[in-house]
Gaussian input, Z-matrix of N, CA and C with variables (Angstrom, degrees):
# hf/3-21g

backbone

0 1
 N
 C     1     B1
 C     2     B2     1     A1
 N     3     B3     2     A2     1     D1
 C     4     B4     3     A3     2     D2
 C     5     B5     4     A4     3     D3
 N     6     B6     5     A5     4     D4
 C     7     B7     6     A6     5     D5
 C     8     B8     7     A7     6     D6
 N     9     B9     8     A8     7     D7
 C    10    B10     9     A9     8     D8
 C    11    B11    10    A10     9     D9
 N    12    B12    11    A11    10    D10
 C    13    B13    12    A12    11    D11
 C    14    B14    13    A13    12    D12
 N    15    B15    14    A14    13    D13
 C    16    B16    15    A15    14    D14
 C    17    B17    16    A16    15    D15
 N    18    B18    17    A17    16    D16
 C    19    B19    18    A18    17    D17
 C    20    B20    19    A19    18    D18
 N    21    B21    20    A20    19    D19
 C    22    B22    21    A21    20    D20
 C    23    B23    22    A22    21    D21
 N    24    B24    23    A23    22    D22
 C    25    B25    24    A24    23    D23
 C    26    B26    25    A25    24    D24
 N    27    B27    26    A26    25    D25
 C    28    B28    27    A27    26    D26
 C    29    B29    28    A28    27    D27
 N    30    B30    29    A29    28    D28
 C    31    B31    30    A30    29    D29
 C    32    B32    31    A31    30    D30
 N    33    B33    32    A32    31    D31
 C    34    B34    33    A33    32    D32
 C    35    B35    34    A34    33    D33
 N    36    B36    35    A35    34    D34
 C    37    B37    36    A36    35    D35
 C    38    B38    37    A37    36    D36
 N    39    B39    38    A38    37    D37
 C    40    B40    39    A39    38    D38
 C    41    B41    40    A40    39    D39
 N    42    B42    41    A41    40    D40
 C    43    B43    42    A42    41    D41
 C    44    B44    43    A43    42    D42
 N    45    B45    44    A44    43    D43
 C    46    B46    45    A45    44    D44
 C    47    B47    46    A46    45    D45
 N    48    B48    47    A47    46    D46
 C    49    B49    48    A48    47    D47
 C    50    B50    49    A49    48    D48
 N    51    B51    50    A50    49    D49
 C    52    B52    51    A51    50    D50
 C    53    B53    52    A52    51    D51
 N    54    B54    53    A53    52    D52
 C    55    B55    54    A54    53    D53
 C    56    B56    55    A55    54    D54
 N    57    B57    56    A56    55    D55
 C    58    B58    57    A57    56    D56
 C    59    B59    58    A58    57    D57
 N    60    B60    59    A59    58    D58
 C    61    B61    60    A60    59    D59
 C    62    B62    61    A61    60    D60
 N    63    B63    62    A62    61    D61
 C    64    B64    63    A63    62    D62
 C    65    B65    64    A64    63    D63
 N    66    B66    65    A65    64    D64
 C    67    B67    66    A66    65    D65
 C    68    B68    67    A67    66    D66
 N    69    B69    68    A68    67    D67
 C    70    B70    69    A69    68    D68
 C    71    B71    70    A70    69    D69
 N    72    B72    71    A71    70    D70
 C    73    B73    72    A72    71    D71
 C    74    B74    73    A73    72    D72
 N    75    B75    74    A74    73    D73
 C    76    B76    75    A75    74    D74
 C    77    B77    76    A76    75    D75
 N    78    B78    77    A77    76    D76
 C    79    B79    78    A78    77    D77
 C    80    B80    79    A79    78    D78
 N    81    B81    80    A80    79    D79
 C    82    B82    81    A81    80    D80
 C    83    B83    82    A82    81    D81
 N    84    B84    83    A83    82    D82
 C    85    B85    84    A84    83    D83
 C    86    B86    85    A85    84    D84
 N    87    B87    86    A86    85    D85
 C    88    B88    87    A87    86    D86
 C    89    B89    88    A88    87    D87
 N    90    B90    89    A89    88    D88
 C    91    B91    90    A90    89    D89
 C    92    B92    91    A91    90    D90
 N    93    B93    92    A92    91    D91
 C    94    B94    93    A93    92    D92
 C    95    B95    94    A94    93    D93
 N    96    B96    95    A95    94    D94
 C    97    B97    96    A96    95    D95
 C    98    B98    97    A97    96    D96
 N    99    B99    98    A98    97    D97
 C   100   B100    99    A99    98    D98
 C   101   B101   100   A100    99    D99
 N   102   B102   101   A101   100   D100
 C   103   B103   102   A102   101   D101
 C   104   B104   103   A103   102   D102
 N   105   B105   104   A104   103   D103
 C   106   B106   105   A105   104   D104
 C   107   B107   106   A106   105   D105
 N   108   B108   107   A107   106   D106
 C   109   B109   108   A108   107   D107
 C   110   B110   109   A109   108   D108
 N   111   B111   110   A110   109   D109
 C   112   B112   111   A111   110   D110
 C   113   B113   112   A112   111   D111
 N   114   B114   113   A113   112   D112
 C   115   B115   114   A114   113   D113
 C   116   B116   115   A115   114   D114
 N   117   B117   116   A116   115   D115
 C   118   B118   117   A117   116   D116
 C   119   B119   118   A118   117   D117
 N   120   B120   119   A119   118   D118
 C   121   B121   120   A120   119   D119
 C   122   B122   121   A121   120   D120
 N   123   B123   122   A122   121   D121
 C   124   B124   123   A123   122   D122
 C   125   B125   124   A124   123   D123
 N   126   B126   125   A125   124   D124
 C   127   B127   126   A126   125   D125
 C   128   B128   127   A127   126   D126
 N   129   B129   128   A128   127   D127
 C   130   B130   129   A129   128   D128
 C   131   B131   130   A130   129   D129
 N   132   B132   131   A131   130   D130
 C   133   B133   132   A132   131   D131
 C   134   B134   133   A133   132   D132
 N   135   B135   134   A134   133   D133
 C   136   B136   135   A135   134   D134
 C   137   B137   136   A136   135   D135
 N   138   B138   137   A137   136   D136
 C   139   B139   138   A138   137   D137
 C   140   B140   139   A139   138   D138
 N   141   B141   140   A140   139   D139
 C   142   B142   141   A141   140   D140
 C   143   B143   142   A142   141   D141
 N   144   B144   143   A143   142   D142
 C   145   B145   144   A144   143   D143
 C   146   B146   145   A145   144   D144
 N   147   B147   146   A146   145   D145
 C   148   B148   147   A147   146   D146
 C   149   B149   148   A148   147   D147
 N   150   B150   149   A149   148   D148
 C   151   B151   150   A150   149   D149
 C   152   B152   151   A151   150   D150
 N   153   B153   152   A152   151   D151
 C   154   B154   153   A153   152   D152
 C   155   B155   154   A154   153   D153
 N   156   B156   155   A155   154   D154
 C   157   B157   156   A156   155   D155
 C   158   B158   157   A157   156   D156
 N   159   B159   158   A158   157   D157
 C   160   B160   159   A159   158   D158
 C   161   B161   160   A160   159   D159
 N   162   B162   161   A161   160   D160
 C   163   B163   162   A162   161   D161
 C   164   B164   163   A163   162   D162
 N   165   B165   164   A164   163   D163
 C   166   B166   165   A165   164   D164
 C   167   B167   166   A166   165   D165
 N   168   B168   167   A167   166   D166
 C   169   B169   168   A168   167   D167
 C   170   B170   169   A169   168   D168
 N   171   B171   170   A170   169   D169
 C   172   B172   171   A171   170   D170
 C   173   B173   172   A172   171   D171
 N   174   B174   173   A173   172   D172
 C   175   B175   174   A174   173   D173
 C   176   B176   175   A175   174   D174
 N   177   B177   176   A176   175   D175
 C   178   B178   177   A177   176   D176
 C   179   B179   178   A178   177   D177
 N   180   B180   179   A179   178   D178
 C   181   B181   180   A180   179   D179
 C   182   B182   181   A181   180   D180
 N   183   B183   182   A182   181   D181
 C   184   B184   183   A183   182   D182
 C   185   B185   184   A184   183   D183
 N   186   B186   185   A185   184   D184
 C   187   B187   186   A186   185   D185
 C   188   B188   187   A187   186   D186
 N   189   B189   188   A188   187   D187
 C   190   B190   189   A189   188   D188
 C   191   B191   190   A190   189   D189
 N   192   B192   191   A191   190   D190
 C   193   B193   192   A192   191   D191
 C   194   B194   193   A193   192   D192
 N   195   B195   194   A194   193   D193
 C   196   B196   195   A195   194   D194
 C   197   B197   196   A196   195   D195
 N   198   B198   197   A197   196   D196
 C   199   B199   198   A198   197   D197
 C   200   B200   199   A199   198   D198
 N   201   B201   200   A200   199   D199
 C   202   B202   201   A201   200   D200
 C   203   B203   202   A202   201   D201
 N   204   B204   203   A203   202   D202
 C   205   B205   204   A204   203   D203
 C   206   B206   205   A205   204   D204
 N   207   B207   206   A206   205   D205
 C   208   B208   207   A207   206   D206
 C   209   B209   208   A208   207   D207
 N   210   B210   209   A209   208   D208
 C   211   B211   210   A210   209   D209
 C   212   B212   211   A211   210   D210
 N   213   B213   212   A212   211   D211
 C   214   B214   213   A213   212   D212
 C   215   B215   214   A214   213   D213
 N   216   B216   215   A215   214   D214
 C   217   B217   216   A216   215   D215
 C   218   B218   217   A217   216   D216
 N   219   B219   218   A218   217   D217
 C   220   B220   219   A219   218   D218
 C   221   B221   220   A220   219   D219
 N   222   B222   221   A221   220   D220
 C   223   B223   222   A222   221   D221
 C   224   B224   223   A223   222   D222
 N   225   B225   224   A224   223   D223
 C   226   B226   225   A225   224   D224
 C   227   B227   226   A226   225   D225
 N   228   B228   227   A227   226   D226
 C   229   B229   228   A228   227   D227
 C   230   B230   229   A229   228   D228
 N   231   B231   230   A230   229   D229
 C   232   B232   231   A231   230   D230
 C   233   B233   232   A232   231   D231
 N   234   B234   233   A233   232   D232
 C   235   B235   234   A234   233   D233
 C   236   B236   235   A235   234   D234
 N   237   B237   236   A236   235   D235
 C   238   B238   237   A237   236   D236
 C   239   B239   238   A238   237   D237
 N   240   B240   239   A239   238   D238
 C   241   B241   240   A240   239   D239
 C   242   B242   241   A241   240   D240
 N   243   B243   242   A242   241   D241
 C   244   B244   243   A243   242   D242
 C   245   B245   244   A244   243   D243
 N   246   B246   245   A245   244   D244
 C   247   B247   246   A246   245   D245
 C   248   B248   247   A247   246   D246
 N   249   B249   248   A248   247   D247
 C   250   B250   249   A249   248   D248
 C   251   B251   250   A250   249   D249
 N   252   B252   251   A251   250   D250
 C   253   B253   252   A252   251   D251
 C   254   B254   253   A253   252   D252
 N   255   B255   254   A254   253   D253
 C   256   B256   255   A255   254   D254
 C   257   B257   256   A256   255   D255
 N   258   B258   257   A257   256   D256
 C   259   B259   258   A258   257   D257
 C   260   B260   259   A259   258   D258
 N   261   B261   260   A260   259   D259
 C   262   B262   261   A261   260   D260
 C   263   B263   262   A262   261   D261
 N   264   B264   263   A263   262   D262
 C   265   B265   264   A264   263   D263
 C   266   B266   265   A265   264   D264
 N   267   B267   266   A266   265   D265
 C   268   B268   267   A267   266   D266
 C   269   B269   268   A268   267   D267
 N   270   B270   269   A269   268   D268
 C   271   B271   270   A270   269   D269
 C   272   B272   271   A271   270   D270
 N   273   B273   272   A272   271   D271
 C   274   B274   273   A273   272   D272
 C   275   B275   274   A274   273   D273
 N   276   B276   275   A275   274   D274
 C   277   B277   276   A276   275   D275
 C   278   B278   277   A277   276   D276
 N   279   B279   278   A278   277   D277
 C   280   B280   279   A279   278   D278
 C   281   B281   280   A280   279   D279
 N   282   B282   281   A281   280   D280
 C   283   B283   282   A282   281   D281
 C   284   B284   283   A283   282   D282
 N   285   B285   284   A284   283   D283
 C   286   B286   285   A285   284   D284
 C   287   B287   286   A286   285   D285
 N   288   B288   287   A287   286   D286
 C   289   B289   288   A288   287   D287
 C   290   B290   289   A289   288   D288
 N   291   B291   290   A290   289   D289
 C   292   B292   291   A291   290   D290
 C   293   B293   292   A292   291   D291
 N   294   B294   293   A293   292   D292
 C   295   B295   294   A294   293   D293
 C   296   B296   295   A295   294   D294
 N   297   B297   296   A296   295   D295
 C   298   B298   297   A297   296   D296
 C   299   B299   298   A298   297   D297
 N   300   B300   299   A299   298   D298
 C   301   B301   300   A300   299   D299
 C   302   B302   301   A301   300   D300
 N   303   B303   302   A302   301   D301
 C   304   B304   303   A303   302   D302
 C   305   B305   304   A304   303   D303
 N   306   B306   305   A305   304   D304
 C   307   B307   306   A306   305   D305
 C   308   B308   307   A307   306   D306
 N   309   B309   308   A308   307   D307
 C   310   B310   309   A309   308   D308
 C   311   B311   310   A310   309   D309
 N   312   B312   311   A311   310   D310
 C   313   B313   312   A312   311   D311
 C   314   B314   313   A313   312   D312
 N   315   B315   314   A314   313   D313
 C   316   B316   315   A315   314   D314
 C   317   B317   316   A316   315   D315
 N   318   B318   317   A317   316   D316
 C   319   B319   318   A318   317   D317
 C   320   B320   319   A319   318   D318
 N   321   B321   320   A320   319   D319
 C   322   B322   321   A321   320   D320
 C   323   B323   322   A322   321   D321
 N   324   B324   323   A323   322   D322
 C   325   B325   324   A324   323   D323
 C   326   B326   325   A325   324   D324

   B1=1.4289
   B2=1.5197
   B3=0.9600
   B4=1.4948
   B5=1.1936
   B6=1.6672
   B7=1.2340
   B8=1.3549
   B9=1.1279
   B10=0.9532
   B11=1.4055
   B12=1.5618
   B13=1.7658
   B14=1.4971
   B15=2.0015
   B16=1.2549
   B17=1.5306
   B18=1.1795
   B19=1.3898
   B20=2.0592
   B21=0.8347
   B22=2.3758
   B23=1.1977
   B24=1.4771
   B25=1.1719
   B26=1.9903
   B27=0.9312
   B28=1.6460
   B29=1.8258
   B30=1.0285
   B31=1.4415
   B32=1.5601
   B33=1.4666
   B34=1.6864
   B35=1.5859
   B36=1.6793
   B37=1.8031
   B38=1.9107
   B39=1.4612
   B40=1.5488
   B41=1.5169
   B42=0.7280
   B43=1.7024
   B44=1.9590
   B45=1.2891
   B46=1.4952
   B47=1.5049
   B48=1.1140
   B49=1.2003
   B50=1.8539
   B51=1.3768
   B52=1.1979
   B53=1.4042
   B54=1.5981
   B55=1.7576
   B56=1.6772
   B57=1.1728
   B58=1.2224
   B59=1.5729
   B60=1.4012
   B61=1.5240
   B62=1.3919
   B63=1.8468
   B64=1.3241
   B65=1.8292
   B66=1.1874
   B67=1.3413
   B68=1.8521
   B69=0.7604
   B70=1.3410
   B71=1.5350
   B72=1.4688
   B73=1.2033
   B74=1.5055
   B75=1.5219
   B76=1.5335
   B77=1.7708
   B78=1.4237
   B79=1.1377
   B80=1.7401
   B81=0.7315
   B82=1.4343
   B83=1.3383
   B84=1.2334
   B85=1.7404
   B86=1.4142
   B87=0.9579
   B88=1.6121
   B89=1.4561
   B90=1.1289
   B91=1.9410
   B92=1.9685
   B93=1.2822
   B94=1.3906
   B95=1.4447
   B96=1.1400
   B97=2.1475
   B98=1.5800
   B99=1.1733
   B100=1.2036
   B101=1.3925
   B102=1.5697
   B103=1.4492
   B104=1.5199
   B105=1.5205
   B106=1.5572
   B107=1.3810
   B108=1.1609
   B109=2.2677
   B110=1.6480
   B111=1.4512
   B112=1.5304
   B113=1.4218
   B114=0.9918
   B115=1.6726
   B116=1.2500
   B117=1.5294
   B118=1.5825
   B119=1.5832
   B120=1.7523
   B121=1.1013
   B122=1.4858
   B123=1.3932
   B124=0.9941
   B125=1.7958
   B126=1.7597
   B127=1.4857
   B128=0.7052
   B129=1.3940
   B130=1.4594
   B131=2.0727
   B132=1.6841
   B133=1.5813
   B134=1.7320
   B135=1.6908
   B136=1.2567
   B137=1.3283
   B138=1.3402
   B139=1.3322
   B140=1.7362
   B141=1.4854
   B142=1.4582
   B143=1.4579
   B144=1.0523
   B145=1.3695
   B146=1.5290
   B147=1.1740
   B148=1.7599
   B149=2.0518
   B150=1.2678
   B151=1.6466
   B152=1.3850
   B153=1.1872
   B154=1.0980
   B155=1.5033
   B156=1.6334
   B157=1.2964
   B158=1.8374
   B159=1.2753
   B160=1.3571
   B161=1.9423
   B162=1.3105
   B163=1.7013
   B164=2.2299
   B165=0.8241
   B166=1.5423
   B167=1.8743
   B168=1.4453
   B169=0.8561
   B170=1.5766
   B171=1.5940
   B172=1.7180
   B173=1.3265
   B174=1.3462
   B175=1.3655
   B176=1.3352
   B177=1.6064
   B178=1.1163
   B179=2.1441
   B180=1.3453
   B181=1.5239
   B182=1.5196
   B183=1.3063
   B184=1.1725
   B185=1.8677
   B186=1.7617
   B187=1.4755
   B188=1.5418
   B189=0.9464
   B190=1.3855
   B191=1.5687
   B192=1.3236
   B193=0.9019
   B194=1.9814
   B195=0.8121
   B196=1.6799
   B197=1.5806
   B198=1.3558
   B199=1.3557
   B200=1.4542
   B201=1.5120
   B202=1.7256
   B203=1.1549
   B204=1.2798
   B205=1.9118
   B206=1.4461
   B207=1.2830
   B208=1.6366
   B209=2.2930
   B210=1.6449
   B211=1.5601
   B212=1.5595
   B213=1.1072
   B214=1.3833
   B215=1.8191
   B216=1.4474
   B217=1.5764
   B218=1.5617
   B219=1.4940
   B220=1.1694
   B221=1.6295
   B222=1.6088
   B223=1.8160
   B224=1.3846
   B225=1.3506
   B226=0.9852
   B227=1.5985
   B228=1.6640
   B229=1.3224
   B230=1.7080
   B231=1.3270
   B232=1.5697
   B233=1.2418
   B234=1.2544
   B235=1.2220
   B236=1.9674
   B237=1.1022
   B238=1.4173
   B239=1.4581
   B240=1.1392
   B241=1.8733
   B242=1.0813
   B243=1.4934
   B244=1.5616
   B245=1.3253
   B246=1.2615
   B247=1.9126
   B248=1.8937
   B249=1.3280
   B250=1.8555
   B251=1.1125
   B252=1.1982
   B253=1.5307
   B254=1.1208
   B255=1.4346
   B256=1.8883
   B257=1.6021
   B258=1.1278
   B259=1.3845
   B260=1.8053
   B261=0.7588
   B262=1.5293
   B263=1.5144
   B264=1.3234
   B265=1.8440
   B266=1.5513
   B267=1.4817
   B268=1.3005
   B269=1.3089
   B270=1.1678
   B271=1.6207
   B272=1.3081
   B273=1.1091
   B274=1.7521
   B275=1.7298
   B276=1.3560
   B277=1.6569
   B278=1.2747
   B279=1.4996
   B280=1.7975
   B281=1.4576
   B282=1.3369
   B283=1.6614
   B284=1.6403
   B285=1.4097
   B286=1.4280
   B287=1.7951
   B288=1.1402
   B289=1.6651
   B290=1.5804
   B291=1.5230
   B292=1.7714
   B293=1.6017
   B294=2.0520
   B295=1.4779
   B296=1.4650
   B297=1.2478
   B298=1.3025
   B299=1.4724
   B300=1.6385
   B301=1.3100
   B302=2.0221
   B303=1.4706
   B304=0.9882
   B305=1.5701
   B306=1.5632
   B307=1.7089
   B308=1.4308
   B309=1.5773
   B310=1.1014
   B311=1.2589
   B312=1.4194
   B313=1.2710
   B314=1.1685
   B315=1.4120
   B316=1.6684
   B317=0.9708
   B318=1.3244
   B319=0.9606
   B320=1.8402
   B321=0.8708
   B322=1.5387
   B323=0.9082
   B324=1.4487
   B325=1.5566
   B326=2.0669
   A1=111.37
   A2=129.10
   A3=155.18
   A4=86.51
   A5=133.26
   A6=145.68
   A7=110.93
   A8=158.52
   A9=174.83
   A10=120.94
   A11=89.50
   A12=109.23
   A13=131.35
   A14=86.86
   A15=119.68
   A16=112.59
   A17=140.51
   A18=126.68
   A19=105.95
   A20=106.76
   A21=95.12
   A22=83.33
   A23=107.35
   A24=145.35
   A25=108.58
   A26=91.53
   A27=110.82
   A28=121.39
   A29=125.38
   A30=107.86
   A31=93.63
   A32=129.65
   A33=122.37
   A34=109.46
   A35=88.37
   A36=109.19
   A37=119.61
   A38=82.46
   A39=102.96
   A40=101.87
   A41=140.52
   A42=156.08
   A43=102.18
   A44=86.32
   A45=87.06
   A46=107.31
   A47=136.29
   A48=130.44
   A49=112.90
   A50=100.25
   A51=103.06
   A52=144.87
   A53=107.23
   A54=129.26
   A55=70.98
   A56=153.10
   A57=162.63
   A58=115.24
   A59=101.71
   A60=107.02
   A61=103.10
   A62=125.31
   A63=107.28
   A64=99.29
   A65=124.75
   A66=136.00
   A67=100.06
   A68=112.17
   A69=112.28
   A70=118.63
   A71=99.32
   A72=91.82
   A73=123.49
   A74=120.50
   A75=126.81
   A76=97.92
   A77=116.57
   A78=124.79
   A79=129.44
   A80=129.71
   A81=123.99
   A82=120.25
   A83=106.62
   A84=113.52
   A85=103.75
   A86=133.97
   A87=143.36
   A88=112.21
   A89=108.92
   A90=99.24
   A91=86.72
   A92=107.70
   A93=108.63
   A94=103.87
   A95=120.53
   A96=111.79
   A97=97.78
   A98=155.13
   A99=136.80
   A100=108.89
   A101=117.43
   A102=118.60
   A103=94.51
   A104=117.09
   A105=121.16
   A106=120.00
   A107=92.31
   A108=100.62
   A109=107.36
   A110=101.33
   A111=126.54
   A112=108.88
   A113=155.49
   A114=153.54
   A115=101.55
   A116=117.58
   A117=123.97
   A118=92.18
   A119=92.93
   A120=116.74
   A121=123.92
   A122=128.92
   A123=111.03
   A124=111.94
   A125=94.20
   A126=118.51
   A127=124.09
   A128=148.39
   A129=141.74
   A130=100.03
   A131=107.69
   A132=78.49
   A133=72.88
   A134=96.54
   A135=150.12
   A136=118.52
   A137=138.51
   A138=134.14
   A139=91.43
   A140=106.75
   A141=134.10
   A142=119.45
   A143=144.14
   A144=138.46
   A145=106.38
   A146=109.07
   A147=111.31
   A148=109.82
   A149=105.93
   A150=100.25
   A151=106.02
   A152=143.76
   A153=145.65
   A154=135.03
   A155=92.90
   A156=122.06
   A157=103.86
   A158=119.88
   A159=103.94
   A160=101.31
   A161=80.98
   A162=91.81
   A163=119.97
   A164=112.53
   A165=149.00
   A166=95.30
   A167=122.66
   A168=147.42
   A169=146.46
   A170=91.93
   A171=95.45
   A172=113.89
   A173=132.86
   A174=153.55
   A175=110.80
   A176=114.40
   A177=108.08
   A178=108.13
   A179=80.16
   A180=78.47
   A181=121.18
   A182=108.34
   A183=108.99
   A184=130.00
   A185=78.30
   A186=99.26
   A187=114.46
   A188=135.48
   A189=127.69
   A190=106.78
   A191=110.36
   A192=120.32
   A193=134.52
   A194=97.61
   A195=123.73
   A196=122.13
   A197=113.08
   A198=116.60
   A199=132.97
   A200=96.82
   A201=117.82
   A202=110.07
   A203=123.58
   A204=102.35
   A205=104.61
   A206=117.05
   A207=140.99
   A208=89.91
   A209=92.47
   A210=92.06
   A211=122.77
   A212=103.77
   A213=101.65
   A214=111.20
   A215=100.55
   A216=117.93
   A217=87.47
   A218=138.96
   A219=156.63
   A220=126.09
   A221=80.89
   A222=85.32
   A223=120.00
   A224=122.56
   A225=128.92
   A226=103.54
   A227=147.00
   A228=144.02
   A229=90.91
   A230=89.86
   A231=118.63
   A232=98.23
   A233=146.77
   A234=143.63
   A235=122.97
   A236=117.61
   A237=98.63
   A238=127.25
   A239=104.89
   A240=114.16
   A241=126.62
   A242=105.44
   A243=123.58
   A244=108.11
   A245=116.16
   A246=132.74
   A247=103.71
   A248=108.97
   A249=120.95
   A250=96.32
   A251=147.67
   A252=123.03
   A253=97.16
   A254=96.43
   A255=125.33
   A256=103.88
   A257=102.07
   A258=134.47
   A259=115.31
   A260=101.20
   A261=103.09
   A262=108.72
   A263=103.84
   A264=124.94
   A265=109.17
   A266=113.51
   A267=122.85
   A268=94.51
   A269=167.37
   A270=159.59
   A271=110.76
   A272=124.86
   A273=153.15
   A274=84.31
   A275=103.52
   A276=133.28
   A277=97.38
   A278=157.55
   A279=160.95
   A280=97.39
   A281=102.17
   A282=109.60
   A283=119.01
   A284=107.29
   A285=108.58
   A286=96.69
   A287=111.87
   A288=127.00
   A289=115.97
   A290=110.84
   A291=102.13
   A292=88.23
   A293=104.94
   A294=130.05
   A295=87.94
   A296=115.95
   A297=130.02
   A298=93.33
   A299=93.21
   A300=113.57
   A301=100.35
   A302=122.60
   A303=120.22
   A304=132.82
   A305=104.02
   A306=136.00
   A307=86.78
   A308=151.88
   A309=132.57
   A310=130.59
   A311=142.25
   A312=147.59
   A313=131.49
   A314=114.41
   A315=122.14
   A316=110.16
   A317=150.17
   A318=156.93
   A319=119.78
   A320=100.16
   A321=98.48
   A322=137.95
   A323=117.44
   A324=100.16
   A325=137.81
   D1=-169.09
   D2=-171.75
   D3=-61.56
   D4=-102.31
   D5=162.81
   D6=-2.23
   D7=-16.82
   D8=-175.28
   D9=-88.52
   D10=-87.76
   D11=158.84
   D12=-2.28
   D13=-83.66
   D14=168.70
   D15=-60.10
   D16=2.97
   D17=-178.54
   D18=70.64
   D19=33.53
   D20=-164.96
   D21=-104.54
   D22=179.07
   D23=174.48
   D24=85.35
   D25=-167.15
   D26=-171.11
   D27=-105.73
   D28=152.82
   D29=-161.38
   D30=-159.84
   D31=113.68
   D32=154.03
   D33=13.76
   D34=-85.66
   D35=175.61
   D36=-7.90
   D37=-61.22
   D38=-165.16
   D39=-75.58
   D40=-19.36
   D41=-169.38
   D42=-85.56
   D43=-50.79
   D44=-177.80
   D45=-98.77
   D46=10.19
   D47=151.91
   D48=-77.35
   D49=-55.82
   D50=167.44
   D51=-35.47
   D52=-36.83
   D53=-168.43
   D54=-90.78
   D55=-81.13
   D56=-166.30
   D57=-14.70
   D58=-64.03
   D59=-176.53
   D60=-99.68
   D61=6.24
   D62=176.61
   D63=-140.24
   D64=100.60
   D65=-174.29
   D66=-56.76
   D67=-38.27
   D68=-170.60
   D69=-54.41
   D70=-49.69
   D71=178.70
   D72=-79.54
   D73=141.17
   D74=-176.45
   D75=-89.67
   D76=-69.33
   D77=-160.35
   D78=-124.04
   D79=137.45
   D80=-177.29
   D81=-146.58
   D82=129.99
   D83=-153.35
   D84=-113.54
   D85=106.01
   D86=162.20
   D87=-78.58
   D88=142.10
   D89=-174.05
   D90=-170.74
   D91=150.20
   D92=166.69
   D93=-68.78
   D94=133.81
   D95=171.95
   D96=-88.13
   D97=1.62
   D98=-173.86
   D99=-95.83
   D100=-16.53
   D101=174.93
   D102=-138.27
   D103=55.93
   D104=165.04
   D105=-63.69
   D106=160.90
   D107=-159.86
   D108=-140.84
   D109=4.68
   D110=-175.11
   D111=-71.48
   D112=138.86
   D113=-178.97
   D114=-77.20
   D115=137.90
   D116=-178.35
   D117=-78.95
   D118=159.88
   D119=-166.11
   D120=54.51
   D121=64.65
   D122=-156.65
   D123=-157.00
   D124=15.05
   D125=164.38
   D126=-117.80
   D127=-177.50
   D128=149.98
   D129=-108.19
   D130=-21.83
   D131=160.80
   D132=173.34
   D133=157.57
   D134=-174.33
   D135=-85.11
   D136=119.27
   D137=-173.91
   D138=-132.15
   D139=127.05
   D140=169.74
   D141=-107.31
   D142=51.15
   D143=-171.27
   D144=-68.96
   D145=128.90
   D146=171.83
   D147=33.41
   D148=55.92
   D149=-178.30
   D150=-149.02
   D151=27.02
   D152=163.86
   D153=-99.66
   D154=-22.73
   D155=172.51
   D156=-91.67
   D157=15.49
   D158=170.08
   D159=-111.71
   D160=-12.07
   D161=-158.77
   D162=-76.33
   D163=106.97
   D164=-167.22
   D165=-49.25
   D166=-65.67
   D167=155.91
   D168=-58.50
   D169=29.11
   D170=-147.66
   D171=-81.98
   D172=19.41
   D173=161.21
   D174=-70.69
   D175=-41.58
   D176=-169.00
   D177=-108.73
   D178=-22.76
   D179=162.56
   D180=-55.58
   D181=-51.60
   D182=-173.41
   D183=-49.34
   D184=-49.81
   D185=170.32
   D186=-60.65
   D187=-51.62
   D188=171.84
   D189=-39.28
   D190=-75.67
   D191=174.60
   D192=-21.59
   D193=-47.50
   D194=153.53
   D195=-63.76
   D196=-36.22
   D197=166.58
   D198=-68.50
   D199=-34.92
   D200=164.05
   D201=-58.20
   D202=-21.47
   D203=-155.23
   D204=-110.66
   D205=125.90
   D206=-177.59
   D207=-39.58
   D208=147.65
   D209=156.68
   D210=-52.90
   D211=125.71
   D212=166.52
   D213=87.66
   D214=25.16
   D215=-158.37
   D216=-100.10
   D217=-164.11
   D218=114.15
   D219=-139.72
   D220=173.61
   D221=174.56
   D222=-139.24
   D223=160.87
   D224=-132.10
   D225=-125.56
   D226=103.19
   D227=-157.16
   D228=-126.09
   D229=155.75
   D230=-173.74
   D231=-144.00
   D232=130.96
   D233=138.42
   D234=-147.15
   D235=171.51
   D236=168.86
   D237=-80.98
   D238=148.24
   D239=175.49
   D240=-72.39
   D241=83.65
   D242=176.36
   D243=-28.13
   D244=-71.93
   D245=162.95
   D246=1.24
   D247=-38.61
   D248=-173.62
   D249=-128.65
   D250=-46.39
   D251=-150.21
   D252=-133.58
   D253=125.15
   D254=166.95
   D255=-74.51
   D256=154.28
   D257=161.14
   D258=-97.77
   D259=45.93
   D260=175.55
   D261=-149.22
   D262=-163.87
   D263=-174.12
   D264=54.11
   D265=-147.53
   D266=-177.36
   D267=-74.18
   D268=-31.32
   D269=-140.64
   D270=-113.31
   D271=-10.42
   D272=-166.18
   D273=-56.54
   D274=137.36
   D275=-174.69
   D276=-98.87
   D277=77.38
   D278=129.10
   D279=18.16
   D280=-52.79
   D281=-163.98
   D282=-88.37
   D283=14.36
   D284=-167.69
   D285=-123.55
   D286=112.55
   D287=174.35
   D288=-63.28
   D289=-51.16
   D290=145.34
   D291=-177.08
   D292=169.04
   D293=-173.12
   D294=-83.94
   D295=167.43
   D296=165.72
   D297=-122.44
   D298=150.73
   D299=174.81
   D300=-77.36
   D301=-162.26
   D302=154.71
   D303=-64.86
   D304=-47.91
   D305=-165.58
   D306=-92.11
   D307=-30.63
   D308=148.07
   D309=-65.01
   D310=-22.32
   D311=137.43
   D312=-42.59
   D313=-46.16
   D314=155.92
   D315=-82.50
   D316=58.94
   D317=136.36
   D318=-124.96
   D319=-39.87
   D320=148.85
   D321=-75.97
   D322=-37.94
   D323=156.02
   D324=-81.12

């Protein structure tokens, strides 16, 4: 599939490379957020790097997402700037469901 293709997703491998070259980190939790099972309130904050723009469901991702995080917690989004970059023509991303503009991004969240 797509996922494939592109090299994405998450793998053991990559986990233990990671704890490897970075002591710091203890734990890292991957979970779909659109059907999260995580107890609210229960971060102090959320890191999204480039993953919102793959996501199908992003109403409810989000919302989960918001439910996890302790008062006074945050989270943290990365994605590309719809505002400049299309999703279409020859350069078109397979794996990207759609860019958000700015005023569409703040608005979902």
């Amino acid at each position: 599939g797509t996922r494939e293709a592109l090299n994405l997703g998450f793998t053991n491998d990559i986990l233990n490379t990671i704890q490897e070259q970075r002591s710091n980190i203890k734990n890292l939790v991957i979970e779909d957020m659109t059907k999260s099972t995580l107890p609210d309130a229960s971060y102090d904050a959320v890191v999204c790097v480039e993953v919102i723009e793959h996501v199908k469901e992003d109403d409810a991702f989000v919302k989960n997402i918001s439910k996890v995080i302790n008062k006074g917690g945050w989270a943290y989004f990365t994605t590309p700037n719809g505002d400049y970059i299309k999703n279409e023509g020859p350069d078109s991303n397979p794996d990207h469901v759609r860019h958000y503009s700015k005023i569409e991004l703040k608005t979902l969240l």
